[in-house]
BALOBA-1460 file (C-alpha; in Angstrom, 3 decimals):
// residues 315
<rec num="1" residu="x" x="0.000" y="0.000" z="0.000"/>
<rec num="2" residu="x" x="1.100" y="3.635" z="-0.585"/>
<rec num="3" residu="x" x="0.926" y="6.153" z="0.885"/>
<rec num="4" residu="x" x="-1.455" y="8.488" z="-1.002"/>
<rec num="5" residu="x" x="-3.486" y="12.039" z="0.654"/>
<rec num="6" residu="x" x="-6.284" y="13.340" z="-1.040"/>
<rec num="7" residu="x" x="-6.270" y="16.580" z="1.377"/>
<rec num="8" residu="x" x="-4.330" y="18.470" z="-0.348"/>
<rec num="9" residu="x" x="-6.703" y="20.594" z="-1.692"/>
<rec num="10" residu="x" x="-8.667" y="20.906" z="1.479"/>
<rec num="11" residu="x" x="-5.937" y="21.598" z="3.541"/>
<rec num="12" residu="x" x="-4.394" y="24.458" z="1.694"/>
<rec num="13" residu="x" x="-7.536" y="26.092" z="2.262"/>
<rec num="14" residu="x" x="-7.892" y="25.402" z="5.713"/>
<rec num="15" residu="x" x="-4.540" y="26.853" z="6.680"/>
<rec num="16" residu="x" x="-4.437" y="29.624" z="4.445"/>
<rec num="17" residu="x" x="-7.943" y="30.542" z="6.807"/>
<rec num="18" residu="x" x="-5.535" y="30.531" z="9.709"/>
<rec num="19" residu="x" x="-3.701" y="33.046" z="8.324"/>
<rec num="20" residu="x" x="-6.449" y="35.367" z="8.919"/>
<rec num="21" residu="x" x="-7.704" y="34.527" z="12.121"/>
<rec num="22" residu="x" x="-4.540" y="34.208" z="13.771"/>
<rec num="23" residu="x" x="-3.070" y="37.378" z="16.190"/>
<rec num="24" residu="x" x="0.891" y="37.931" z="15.485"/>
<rec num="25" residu="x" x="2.837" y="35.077" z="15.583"/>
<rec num="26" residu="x" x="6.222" y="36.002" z="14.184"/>
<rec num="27" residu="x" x="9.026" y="35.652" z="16.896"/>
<rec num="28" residu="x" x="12.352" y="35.905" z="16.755"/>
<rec num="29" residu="x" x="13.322" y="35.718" z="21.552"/>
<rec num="30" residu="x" x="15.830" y="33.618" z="21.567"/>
<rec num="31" residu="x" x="15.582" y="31.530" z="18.998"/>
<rec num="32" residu="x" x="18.773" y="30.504" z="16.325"/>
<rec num="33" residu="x" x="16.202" y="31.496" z="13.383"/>
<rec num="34" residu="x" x="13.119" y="33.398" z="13.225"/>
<rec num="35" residu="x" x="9.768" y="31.213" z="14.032"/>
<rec num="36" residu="x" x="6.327" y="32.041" z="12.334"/>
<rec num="37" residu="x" x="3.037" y="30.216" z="12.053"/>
<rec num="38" residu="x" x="2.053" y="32.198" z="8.952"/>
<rec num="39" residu="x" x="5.206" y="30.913" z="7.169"/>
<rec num="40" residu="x" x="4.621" y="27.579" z="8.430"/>
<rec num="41" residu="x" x="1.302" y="27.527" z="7.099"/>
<rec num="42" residu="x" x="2.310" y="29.072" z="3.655"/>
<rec num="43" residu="x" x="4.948" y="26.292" z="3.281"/>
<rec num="44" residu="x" x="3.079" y="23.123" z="4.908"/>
<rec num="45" residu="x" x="3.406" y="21.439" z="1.548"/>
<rec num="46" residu="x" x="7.229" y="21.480" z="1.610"/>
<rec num="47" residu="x" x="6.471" y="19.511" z="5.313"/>
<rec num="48" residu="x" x="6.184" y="15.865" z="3.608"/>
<rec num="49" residu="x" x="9.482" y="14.425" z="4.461"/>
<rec num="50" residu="x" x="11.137" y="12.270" z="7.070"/>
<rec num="51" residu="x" x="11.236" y="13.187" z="10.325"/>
<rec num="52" residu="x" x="13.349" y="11.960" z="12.853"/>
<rec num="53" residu="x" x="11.817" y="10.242" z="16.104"/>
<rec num="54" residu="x" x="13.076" y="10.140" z="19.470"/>
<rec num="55" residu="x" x="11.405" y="8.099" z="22.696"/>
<rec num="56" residu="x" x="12.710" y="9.707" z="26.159"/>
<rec num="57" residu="x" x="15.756" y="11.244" z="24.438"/>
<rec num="58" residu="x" x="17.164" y="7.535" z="22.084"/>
<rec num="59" residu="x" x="16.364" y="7.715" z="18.789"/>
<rec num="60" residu="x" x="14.298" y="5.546" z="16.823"/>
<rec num="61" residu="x" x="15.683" y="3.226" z="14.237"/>
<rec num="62" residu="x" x="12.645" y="4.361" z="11.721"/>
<rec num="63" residu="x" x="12.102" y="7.629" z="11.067"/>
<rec num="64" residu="x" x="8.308" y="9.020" z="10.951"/>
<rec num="65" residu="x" x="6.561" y="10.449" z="7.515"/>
<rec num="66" residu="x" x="4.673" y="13.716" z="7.511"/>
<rec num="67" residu="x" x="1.849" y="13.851" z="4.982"/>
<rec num="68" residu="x" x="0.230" y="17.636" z="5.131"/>
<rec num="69" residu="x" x="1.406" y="18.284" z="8.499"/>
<rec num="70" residu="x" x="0.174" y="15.081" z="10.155"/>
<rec num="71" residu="x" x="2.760" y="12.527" z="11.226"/>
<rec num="72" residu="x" x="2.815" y="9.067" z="10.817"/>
<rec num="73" residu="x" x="5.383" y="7.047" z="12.904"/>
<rec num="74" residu="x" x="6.734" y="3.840" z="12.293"/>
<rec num="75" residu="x" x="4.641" y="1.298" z="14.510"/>
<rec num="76" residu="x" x="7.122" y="-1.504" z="15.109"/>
<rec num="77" residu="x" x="10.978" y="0.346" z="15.969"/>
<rec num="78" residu="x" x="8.826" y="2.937" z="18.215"/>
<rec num="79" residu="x" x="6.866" y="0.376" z="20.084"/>
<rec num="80" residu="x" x="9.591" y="-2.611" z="20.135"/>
<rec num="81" residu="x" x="12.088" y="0.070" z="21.706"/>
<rec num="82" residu="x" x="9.614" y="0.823" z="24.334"/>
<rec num="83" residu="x" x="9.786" y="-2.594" z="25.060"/>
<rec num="84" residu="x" x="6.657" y="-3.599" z="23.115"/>
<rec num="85" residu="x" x="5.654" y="-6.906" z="21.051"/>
<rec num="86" residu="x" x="4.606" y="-6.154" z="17.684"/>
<rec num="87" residu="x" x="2.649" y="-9.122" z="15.688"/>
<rec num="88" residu="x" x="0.964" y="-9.444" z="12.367"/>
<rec num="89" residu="x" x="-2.332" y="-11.379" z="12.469"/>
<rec num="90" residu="x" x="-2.583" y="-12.695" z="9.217"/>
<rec num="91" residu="x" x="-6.092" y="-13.782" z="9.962"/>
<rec num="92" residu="x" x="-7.744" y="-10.645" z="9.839"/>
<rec num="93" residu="x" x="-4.796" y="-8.375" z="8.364"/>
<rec num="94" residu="x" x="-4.262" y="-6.716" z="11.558"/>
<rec num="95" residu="x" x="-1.165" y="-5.850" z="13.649"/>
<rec num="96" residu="x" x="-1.109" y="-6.485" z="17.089"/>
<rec num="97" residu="x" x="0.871" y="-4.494" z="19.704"/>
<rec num="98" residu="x" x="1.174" y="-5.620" z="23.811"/>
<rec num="99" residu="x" x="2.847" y="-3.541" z="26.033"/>
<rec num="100" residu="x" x="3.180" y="-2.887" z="30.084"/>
<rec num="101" residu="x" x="-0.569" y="-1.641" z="30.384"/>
<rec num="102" residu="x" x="-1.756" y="-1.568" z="27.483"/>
<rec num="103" residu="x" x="-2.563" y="-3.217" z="23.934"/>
<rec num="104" residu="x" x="-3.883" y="-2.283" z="20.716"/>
<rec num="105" residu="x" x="-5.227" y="-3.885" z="17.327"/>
<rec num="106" residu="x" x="-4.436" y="-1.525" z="14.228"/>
<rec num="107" residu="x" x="-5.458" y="-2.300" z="10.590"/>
<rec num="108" residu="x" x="-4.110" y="-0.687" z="7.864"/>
<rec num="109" residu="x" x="-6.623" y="1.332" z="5.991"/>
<rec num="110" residu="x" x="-8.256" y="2.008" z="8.773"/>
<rec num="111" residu="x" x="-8.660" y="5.026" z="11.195"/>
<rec num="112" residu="x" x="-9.840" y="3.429" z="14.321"/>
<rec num="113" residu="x" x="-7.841" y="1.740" z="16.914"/>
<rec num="114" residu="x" x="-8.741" y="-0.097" z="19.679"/>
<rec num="115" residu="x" x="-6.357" y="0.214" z="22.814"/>
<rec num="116" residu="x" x="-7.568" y="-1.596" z="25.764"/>
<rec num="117" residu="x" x="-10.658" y="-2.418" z="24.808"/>
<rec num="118" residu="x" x="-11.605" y="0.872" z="23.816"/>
<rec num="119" residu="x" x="-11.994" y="1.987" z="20.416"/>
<rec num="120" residu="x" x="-11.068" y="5.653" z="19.374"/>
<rec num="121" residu="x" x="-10.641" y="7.289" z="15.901"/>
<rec num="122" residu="x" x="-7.512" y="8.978" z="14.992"/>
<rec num="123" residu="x" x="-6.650" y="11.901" z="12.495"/>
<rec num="124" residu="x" x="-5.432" y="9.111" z="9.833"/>
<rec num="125" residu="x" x="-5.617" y="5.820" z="8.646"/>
<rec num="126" residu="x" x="-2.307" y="3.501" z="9.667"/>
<rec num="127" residu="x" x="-1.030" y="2.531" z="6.366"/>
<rec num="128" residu="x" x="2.019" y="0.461" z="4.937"/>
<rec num="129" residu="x" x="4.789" y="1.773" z="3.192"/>
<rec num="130" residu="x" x="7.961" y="0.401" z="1.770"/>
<rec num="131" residu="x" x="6.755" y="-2.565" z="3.947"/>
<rec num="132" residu="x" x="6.521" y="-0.990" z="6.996"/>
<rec num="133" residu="x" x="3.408" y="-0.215" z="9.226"/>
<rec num="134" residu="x" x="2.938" y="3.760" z="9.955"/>
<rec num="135" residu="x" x="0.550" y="5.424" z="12.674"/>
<rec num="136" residu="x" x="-0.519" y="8.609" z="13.646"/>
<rec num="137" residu="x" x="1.302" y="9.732" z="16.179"/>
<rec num="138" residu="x" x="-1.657" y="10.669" z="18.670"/>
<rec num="139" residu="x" x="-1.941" y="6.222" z="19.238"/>
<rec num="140" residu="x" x="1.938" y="6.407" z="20.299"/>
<rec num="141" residu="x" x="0.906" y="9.557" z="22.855"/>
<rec num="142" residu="x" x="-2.282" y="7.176" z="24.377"/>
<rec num="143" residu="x" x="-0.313" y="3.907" z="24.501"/>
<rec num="144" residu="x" x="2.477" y="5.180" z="26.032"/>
<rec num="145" residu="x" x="1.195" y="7.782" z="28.329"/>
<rec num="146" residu="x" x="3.685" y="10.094" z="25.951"/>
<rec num="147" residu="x" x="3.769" y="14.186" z="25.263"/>
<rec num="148" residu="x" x="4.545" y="14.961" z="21.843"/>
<rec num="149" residu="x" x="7.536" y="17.639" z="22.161"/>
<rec num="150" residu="x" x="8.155" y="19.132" z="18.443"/>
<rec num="151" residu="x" x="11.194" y="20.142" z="17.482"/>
<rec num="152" residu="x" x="11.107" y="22.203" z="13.924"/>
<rec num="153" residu="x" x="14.693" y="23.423" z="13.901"/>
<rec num="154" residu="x" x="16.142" y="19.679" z="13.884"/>
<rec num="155" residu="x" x="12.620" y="18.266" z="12.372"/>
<rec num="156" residu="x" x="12.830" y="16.166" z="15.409"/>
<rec num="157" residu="x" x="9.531" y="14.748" z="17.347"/>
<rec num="158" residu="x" x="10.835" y="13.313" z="21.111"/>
<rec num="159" residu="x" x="8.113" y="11.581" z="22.928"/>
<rec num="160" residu="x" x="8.324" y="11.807" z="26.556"/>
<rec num="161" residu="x" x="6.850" y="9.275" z="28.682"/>
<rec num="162" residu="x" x="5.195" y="10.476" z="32.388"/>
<rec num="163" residu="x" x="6.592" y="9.651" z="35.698"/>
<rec num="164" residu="x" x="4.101" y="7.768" z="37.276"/>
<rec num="165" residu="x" x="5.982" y="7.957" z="40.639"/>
<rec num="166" residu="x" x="5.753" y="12.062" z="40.352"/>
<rec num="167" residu="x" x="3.724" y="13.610" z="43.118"/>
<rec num="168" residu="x" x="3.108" y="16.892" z="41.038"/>
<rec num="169" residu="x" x="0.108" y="16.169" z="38.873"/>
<rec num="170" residu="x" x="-2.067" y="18.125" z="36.955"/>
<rec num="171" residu="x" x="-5.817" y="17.413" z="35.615"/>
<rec num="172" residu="x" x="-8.852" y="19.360" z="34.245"/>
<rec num="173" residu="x" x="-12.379" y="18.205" z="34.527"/>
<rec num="174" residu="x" x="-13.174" y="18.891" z="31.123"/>
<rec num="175" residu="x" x="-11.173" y="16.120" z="29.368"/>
<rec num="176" residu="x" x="-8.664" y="13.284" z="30.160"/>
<rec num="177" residu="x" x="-5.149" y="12.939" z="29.232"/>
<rec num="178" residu="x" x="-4.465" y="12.868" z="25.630"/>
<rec num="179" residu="x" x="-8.620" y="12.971" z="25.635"/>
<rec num="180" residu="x" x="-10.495" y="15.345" z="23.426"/>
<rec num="181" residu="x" x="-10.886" y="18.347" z="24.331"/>
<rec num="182" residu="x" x="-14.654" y="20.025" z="24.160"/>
<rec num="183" residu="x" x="-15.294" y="22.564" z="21.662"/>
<rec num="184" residu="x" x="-16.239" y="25.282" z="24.227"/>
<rec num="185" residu="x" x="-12.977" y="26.193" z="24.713"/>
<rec num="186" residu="x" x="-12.542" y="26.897" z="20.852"/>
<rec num="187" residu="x" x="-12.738" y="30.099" z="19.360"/>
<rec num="188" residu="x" x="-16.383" y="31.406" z="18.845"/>
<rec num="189" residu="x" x="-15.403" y="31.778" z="14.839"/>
<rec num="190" residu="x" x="-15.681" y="27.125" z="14.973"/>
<rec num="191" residu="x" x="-18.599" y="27.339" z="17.560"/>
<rec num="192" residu="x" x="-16.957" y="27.587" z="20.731"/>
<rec num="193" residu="x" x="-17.238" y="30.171" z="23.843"/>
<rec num="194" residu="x" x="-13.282" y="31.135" z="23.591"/>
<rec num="195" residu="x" x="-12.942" y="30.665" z="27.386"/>
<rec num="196" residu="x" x="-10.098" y="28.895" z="29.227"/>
<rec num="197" residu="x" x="-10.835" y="25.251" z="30.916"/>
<rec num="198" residu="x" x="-10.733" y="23.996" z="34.701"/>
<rec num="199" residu="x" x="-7.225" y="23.263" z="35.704"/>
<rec num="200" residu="x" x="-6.466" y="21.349" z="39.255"/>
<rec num="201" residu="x" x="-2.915" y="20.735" z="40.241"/>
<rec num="202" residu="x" x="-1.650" y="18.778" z="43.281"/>
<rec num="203" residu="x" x="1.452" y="17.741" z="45.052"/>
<rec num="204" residu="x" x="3.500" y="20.662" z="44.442"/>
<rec num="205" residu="x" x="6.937" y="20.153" z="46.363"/>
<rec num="206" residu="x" x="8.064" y="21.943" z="49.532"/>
<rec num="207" residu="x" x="9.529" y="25.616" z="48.969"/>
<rec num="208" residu="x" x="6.985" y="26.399" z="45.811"/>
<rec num="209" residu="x" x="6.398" y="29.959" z="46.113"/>
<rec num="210" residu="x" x="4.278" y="30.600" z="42.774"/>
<rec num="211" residu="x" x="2.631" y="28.604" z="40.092"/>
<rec num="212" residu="x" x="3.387" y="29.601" z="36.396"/>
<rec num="213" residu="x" x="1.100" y="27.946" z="33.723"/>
<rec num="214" residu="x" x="1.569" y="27.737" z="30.063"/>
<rec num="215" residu="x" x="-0.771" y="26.598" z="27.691"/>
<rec num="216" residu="x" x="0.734" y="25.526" z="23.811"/>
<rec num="217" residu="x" x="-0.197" y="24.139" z="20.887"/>
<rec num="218" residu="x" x="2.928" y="21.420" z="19.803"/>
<rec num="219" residu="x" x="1.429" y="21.076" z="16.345"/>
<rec num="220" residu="x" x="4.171" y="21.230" z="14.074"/>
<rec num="221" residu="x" x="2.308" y="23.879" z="12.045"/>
<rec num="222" residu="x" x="1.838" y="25.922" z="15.059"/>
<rec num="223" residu="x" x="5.350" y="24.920" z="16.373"/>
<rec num="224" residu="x" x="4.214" y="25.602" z="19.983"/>
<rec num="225" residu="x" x="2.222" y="28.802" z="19.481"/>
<rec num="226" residu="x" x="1.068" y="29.769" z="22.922"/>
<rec num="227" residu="x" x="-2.666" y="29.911" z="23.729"/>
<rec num="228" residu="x" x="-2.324" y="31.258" z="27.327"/>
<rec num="229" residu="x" x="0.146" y="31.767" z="30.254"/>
<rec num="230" residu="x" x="-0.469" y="32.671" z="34.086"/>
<rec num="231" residu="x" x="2.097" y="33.523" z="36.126"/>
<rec num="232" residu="x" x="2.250" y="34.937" z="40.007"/>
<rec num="233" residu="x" x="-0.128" y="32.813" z="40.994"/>
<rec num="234" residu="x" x="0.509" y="32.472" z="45.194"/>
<rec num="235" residu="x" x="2.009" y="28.841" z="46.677"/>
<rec num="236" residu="x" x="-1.903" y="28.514" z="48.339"/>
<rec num="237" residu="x" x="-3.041" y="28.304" z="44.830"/>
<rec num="238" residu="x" x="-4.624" y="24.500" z="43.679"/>
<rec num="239" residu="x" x="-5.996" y="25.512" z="40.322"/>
<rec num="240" residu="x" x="-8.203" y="27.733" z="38.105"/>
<rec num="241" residu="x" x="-12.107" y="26.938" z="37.444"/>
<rec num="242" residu="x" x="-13.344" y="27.574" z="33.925"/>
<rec num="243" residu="x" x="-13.612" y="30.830" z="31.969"/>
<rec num="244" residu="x" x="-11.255" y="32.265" z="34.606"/>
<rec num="245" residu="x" x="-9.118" y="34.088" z="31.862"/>
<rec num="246" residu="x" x="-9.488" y="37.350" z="31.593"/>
<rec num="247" residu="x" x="-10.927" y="37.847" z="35.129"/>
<rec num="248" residu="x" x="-7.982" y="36.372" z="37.094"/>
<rec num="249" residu="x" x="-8.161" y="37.089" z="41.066"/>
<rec num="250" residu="x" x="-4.829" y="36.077" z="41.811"/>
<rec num="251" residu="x" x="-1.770" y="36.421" z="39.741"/>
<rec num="252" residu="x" x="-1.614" y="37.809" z="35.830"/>
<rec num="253" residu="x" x="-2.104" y="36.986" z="32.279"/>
<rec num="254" residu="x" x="1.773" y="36.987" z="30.512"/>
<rec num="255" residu="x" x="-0.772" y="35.907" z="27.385"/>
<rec num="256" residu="x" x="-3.682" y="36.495" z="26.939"/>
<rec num="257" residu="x" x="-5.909" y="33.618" z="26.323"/>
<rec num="258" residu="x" x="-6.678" y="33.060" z="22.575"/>
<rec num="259" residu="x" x="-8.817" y="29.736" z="21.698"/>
<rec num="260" residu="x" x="-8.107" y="26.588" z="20.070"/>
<rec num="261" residu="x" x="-8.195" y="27.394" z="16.276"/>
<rec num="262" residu="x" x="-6.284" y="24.843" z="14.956"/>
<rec num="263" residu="x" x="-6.751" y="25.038" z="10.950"/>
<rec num="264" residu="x" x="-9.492" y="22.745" z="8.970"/>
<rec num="265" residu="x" x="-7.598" y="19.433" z="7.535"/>
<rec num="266" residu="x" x="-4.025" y="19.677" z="9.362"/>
<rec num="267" residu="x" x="-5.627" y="16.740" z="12.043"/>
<rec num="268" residu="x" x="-5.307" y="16.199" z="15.826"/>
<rec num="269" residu="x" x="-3.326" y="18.955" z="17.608"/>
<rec num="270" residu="x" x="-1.906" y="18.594" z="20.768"/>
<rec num="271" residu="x" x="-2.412" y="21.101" z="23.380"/>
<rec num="272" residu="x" x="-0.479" y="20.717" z="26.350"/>
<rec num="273" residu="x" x="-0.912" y="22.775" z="29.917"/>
<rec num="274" residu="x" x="2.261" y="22.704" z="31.468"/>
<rec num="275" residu="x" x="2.027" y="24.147" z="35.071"/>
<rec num="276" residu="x" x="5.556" y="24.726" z="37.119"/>
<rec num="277" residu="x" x="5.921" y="24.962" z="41.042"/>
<rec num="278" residu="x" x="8.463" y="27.944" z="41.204"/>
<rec num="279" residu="x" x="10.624" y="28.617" z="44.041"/>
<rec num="280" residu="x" x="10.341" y="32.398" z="43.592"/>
<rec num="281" residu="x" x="7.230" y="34.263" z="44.055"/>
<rec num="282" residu="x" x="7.499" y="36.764" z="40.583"/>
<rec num="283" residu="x" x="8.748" y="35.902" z="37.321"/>
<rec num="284" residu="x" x="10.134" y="38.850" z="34.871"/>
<rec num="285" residu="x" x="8.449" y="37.938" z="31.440"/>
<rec num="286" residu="x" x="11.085" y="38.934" z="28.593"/>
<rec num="287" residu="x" x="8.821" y="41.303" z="26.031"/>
<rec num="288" residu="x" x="6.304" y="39.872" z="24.514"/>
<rec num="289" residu="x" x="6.069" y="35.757" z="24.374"/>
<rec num="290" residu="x" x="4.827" y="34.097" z="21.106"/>
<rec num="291" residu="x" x="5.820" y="30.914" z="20.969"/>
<rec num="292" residu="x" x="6.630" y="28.638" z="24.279"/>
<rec num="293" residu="x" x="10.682" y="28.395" z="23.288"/>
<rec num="294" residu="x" x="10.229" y="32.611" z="24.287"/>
<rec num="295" residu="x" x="9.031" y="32.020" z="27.764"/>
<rec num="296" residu="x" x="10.502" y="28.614" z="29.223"/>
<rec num="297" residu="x" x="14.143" y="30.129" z="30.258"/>
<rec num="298" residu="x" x="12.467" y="32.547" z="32.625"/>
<rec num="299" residu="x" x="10.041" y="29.556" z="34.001"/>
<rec num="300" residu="x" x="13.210" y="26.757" z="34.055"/>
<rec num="301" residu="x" x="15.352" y="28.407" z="36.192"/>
<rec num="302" residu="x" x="13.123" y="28.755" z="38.808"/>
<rec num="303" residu="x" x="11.420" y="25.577" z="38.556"/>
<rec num="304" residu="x" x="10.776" y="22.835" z="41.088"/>
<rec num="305" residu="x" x="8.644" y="20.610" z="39.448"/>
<rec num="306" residu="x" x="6.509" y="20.553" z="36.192"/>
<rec num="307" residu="x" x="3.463" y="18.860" z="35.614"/>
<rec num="308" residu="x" x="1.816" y="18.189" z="31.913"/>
<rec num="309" residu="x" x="-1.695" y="17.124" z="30.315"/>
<rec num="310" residu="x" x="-1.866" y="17.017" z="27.119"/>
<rec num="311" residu="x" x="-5.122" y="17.323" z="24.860"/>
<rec num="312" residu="x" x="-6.073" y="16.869" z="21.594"/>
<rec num="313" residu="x" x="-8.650" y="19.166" z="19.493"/>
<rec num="314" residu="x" x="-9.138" y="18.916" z="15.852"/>
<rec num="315" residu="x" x="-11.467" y="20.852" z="13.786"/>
């Protein structure tokens, strides 16, 4: 089978609809070359080749495909290296993949996977190339409990695995980890309310003096585009309720929040809410952050522990 896309079309106009309903997002803080969304969406088709894959920092024998943004990684290196068995069922043309916790049947042609007895549709169909079986790479992120950190200087995508041990977790009501997330906290323009979700975080270690919060899309077309930060927010703080952006009580907006509004046809995008425990109680924001590469120094080198969840929205 070979790889073919017949989204082409559809997706060019999707993201070229971004380019008007996105605020600025050129930025040039600290980064080796100048980052921008609109460029990224201008030049998605340029996108469809190889991309290298790393799991917790060792790189993958296989490298991954991108077909109009969406990226398809190779099933058996990834899961094998994370210790996986990987099995063709000639019976019903099916590949089957048991791990610690979990397992999943994939067919090729097909969209839907089911991982532990539950069955959920993903962005693209696994298919076989060259011989090889490919998947989207939102399965890897739910059978491996896996962010998806993109890297588009090195075209690099590292999954990173949770700590199950870690004490500092984070959670939201309104969806589960690497769940969808509801279309209320989309932009009004695709039917949503444009307000921020319920965040709870516990476990923060001893000494935290503040809570920082970032909120990013890792999409590689919106090569972690920042949705919303908070930042100041006292040690007695456990978490935000819904629609509290833009009517904060304790600590302030370093962005303001902007809703998901990922573009029509470029598939599941992560968004990930990182909150950091900070050992000081005010952070100095350099200018004006864009992407999440501009604000992490200030956040890292006061940071005592960082907990993730990750969600994925698609139009």
């Amino acid at each position: 089978m070979t790889i073919i896309s017949n989204l082409r079309n559809k997706t060019l106009v999707g993201c070229f609809a971004l380019l008007l309903a996105l605020p600025s997002v050129s930025s040039s803080a600290g980064q080796p070359a100048e980052k921008d969304v609109m460029k990224n969406v201008a030049s998605y088709l340029q996108w469809n080749t190889p991309v290298t894959v790393k799991l917790n920092g060792n790189q993958v024998a296989d490298q991954a495909v991108m077909i109009n943004t969406q990226i398809l990684l190779p099933l058996r290196p990834l899961f094998e290296s994370a210790g996986a068995s990987v099995a063709w069922d000639d019976s019903n043309g099916s590949v089957l993949v048991k791990g610690t916790g979990y397992s999943f049947t994939v067919r090729p042609g097909e969209s839907s996977v089911t991982l532990n007895g539950t069955t959920t549709t993903l962005d693209h169909a696994a298919v076989i190339e060259d011989g090889r079986s490919l998947v989207p790479a939102r399965l890897a992120a739910l059978a491996l409990d896996a962010g998806l950190n993109w890297d588009s200087a090195n075209r690099i995508l590292n999954l990173a695995t949770s700590d199950p041990a870690a004490a500092f977790k984070v959670e939201s009501t309104a969806y589960a980890p690497y769940g969808d997330i509801p279309l209320t906290y989309a932009q009004t323009a695709i039917g949503g309310k444009n307000i921020s979700m319920p965040i709870r975080w516990s476990g923060a270690p001893e000494g935290t003096k503040s809570f920082a919060i970032v909120m990013y899309d890792s999409h590689p077309i919106a090569d972690n585009y920042i949705h919303w930060s908070v930042i100041d927010l006292p040690a007695s703080s456990q978490g935000l309720d819904e629609g509290t952006a833009g009517h904060l009580q304790n600590g302030k907006e370093a962005v303001a929040y902007y809703g998901i509004l990922p573009p029509q046809y470029s598939g599941d995008h992560p968004y990930r809410i990182a909150v950091y425990a900070l050992d000081t109680d005010h952070i100095e924001v350099p200018g004006k952050p864009v992407f999440f590469e501009d604000l992490e120094p200030a956040l890292k080198q006061h940071t005592l522990a960082r907990a993730e969840l990750e969600g994925f929205f698609k139009q």
